[in-house]
N, C-alpha and C positions, 0 to 999 in steps of 0.2 A: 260409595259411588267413586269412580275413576276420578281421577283426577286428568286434566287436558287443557292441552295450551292450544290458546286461541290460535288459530292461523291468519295469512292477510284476507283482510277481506274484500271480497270484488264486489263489493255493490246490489248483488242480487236475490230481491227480496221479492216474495210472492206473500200477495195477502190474500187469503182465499175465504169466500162467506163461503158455507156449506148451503146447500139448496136440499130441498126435497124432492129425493127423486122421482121424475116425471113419468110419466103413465102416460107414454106412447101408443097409441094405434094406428091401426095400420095405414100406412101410408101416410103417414105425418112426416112433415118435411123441416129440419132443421137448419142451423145457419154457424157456420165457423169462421170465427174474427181471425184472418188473416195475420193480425198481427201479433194479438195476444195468445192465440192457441184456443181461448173460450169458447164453448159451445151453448146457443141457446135454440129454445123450439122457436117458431117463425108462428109468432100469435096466437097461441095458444095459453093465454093467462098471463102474460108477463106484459101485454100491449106492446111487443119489439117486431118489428116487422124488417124482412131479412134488406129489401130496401132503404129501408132507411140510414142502414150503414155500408158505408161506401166502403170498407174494408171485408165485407163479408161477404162468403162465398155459400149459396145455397146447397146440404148437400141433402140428401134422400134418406128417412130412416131417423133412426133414434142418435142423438148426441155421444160421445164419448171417444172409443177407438177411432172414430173415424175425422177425426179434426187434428188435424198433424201441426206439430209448433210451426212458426217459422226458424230461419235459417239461424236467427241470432233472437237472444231473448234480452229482456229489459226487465223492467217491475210490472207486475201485471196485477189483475183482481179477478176474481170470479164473478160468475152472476150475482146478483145480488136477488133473494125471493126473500121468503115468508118464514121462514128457519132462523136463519141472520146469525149463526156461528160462522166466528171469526177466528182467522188461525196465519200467521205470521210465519216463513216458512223462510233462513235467508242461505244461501252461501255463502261461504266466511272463506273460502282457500281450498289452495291444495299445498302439499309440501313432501318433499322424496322421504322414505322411511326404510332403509336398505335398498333391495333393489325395488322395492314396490312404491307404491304413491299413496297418500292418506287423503281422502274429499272430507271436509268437514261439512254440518248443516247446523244452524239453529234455528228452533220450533218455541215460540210460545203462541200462547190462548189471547186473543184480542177480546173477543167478547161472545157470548150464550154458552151454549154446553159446551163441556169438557171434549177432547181431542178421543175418540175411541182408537182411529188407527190410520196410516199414512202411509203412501206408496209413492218411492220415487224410481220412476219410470228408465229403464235404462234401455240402448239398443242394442240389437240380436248380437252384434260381436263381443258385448259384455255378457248376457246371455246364456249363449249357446258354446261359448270357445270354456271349456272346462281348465279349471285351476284361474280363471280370469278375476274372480271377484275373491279377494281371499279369505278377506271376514269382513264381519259391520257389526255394529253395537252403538247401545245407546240406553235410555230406558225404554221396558217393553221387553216384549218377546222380539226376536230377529232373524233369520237362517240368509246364508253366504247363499241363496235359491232362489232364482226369478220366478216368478208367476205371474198369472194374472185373477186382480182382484177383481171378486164379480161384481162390488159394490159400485168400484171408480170404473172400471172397465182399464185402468192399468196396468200395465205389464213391468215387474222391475221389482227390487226387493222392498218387502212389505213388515214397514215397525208396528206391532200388534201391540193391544191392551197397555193403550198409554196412556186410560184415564187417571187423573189423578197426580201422575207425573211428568205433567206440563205446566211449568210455572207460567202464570200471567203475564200478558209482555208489559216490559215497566218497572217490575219489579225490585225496589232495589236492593242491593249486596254490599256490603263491607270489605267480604276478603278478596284478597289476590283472584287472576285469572287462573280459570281451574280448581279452585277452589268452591266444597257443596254451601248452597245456600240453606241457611237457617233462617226462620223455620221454613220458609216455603221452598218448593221442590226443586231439581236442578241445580244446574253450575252456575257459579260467578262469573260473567264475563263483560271486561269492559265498564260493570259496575255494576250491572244489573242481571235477573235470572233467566235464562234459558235451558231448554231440552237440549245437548248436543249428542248429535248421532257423526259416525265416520262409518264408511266404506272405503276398505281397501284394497286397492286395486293391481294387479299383476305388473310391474314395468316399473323403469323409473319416468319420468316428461311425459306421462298420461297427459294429452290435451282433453279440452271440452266437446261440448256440442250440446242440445239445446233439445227437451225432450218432457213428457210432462210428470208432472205430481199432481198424485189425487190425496183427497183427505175425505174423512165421515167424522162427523160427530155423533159423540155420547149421547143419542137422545131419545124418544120413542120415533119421531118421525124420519131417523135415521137420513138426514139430510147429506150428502154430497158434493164436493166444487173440485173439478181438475185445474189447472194454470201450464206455464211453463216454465220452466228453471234450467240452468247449466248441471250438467252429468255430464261421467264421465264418459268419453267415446271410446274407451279401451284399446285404443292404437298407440303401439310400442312409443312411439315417439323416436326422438335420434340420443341412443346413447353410445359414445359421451357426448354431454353435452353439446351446441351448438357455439361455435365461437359468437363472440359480437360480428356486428353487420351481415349476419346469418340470420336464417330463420328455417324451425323444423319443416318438412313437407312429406308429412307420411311418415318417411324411417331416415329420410334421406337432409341431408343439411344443401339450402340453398340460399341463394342470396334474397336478404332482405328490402322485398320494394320501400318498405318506408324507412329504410335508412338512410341517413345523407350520403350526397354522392362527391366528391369517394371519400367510403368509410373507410376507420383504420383502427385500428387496435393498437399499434407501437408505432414507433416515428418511423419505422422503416419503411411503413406502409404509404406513407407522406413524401410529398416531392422537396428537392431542396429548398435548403432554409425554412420549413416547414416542421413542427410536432405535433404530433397525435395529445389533443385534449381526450382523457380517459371518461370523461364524464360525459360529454356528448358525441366521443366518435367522429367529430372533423379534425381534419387539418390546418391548425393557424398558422400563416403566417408570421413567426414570434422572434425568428432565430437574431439577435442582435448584430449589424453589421454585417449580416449577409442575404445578398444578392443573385439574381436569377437573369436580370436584362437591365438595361441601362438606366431605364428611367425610375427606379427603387436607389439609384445612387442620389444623395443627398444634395451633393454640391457639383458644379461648374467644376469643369477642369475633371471629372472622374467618368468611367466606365466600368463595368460589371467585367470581369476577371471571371470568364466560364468555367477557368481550369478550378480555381483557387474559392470563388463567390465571392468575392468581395469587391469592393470598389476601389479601384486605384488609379494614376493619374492617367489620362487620355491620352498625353503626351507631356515633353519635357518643357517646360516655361511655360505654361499653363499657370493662370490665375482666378481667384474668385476677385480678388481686390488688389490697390497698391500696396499692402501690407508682405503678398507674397510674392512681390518684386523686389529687387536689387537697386542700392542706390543709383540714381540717374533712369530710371523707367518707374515706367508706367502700367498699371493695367489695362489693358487697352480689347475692343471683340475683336472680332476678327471673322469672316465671308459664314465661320462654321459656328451657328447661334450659341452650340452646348460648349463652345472653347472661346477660353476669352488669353491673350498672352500676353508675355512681358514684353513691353518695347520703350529701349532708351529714346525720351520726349524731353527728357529736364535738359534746352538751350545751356548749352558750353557748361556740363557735367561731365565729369571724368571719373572710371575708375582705375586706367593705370596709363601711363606713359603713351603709348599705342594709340589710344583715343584723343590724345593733344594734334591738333591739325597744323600747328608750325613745329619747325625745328628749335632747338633749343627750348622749349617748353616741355615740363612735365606737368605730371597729376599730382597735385598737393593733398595726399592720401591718410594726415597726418590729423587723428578725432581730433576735434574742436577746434583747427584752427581757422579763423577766418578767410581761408580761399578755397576750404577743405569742396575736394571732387572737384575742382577747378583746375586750370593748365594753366602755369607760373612760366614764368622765365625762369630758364635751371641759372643764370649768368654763364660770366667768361667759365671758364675759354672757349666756353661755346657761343655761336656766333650765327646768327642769319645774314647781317649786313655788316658791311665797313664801320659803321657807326658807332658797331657795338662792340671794336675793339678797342680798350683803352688806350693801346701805348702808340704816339706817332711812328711812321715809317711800318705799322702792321695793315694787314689789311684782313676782311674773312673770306676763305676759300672757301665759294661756294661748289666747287667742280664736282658732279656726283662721284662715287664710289674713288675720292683723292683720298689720298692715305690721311690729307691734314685738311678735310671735309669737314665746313661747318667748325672748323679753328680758326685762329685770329694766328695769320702766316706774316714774316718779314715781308715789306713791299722793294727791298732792294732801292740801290741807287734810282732816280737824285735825290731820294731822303734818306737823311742818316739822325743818328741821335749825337757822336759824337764826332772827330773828326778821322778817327781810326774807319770808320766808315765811307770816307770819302775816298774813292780808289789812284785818286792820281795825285800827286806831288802837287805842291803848290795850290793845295784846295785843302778849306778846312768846313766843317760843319757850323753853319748858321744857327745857332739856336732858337731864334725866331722862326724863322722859315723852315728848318729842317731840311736844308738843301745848302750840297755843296756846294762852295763859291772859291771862286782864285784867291789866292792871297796876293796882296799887294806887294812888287818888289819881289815877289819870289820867279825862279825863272830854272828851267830845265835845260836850256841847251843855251847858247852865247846869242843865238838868234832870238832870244826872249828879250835879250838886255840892249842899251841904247849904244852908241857908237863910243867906241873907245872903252866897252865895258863887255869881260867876258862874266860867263856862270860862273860861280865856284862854289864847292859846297858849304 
């Protein structure tokens, strides 16, 4: 036996009882389940009256060709009669094999007779388009040639003389997948034994479509159950492949409705500060530090920089707190709620000279010391007022733009310091007072002195 690797499996399992086929006359009216593709007679030995199911549609004649799946299938069952062979029918995959596509199936026996033979029903474009099917194998007899079987009344290729080798569903295996079951018949798979049959088919991205399988059992009263299953639909598909947030239609790649909107495959595909998660095809938001509009900016005081994306200040003196202010301010809002700015608030703080609001005061700029960011008096020789010039007979020129502005100037006569200061003879400097005074007995012309007494030097 071949040896075969299991492929994914979709889920779709058909259990089908085999019935004994019914002995129609004429004009007997039967009933097809809408949903499952089943066909029964409408009371005629089974007590099923075609009313009673709201899913069925009455049709004219005997059961079989004439009950069409629906659109999409599920897990379905056969009728259930008087026969009551069971038969376990699943799709396990499909997967590309060169340029063609490989459909896998697994069959075992549930319960009564053994499996005589199986037809899984394909449509006219698989059919009738020649080189379409290009082989199929399984156990049993097999041919790549549709027909239709007179038992099931299906049309599609037909696994003959399979009694015997159909392992029981259940069954368990020890070896690897693909690997023959000992003793009982069939492959290993997943752990247990199964019949596995492939069809393969022309193209690579063969999709599905939804169409029936009939079965008979090994028995005298040669009992019968059709169902519905996935087959392939033999349309090329789109090769190559479809990218993501694509989806095939026909031969042609188009865009995928149930993809996220907007899907992306690479970051390129994504807006800024944006990358493509490969795993689900959105775009996150992730890029660290970057920015699209203003309100992704973190802090006060910044804006979204379109050129660049990032955040950078709104403006100059802009602050979130006093920490990004300068000594002597504050952080302060301001009319604009997203700017908050620096403004000097700290009463008679100074950072340089300029900021001292008297003359002869500077900004004591100097870390740690006790008047630091404060305006000092520089001292002499600078000067605001008279007071604050030390030496008698000075005075402080206040006159703006004087060349000795804000100096401590000579005040000139009548104060002097010594008597060289006094400008006229016979005056000498007071040192109390600091004002020239006459000298006693001294005298400049003869007219100074008393009668009978001339000047002399």
């Amino acid at each position: 036996m071949m040896k075969v690797t299991k492929l994914a499996t979709v889920g779709m399992i058909v259990s089908m009882v085999a019935a004994a086929t019914p002995a129609y006359a004429t004009g007997t009216e039967a009933c097809c389940d809408t949903i499952t593709g089943d066909c029964f007679d409408d009371n005629t030995g089974t007590g099923k009256e075609c009313a009673d199911f709201p899913n069925s549609t009455l049709i004219p004649g005997m059961c079989g060709k004439a009950c069409a799946c629906p659109a999409t299938c599920g897990t379905f069952a056969a009728p259930n009669n008087a026969n009551g062979s069971t038969f376990n029918i699943t799709f396990t995959g499909s997967a590309p094999s060169g340029a063609n596509t490989v459909f896998t199936y697994e069959v075992c026996e549930k319960s009564g007779a053994a499996l005589s033979h199986w037809v899984l029903g394909l449509p006219d474009l698989c059919c009738n388009t020649p080189g379409k099917i290009v082989s199929v194998g399984g156990p049993g007899m097999s041919s790549p040639t549709c027909s239709q079987d007179p038992t099931t009344q299906v049309t599609g290729i037909k696994f003959d003389e399979t009694a015997g080798l159909v392992p029981d569903c259940g069954t368990a295996c020890a070896g690897a997948d693909g690997d023959p079951c000992v003793p009982a018949p069939g492959t290993c798979m997943g752990g247990v034994c199964v019949a596995v049959y492939e069809i393969v088919i022309q193209g690579a991205k063969t999709s599905t479509t939804c169409d029936k399988v009939g079965i008979k059992a090994a028995d005298a009263k040669e009992g019968t159950a059709t169902a519905c299953i996935q087959v392939p639909d033999c349309e090329q598909g789109c090769v190559p492949e479809c990218p993501k947030c694509e989806i095939c239609q026909g031969s042609v790649c188009g865009p995928d409705p149930s993809a996220p909107v907007p899907c992306c495959v690479v970051d390129l595909d994504c807006g800024k500060c944006e990358t493509c998660d490969p795993v689900t095809n959105t775009c996150n938001k992730d890029v660290p530090g970057c920015c699209t509009n203003d309100t992704q900016c973190p802090n006060k005081c910044e804006v979204c920089d379109l050129g660049s994306n990032t955040c950078v200040l709104a403006q100059p003196g802009c602050c979130v707190d006093n920490l990004d202010c300068g000594k002597c301010e504050t952080c302060e809002p301001t009319p604009d709620p997203n700017i908050n700015k620096c403004q000097k608030t700290v009463p008679g703080c100074c950072t340089s000279d300029l900021q001292c609001p008297n003359k002869c005061e500077v900004c004591d700029t100097v870390p740690g010391s006790p008047t630091e960011n404060t305006c000092v008096k520089s001292g002499p020789p600078c000067c605001a007022s008279d007071v604050q010039c030390p030496n008698k007979c000075e005075v402080c020129d206040t006159v703006p733009a004087s060349p000795t502005e804000n100096t401590c100037v000579k005040s000139g006569p009548p104060c002097c310091r010594d008597d060289s200061q006094c400008p006229a003879k016979c005056e000498f400097c007071n040192t109390t007072t600091n004002l020239c005074e006459p000298k006693l007995g001294c005298c400049l012309v003869n007219g100074d002195c008393g009668k009978c007494e001339t000047c002399e030097p």
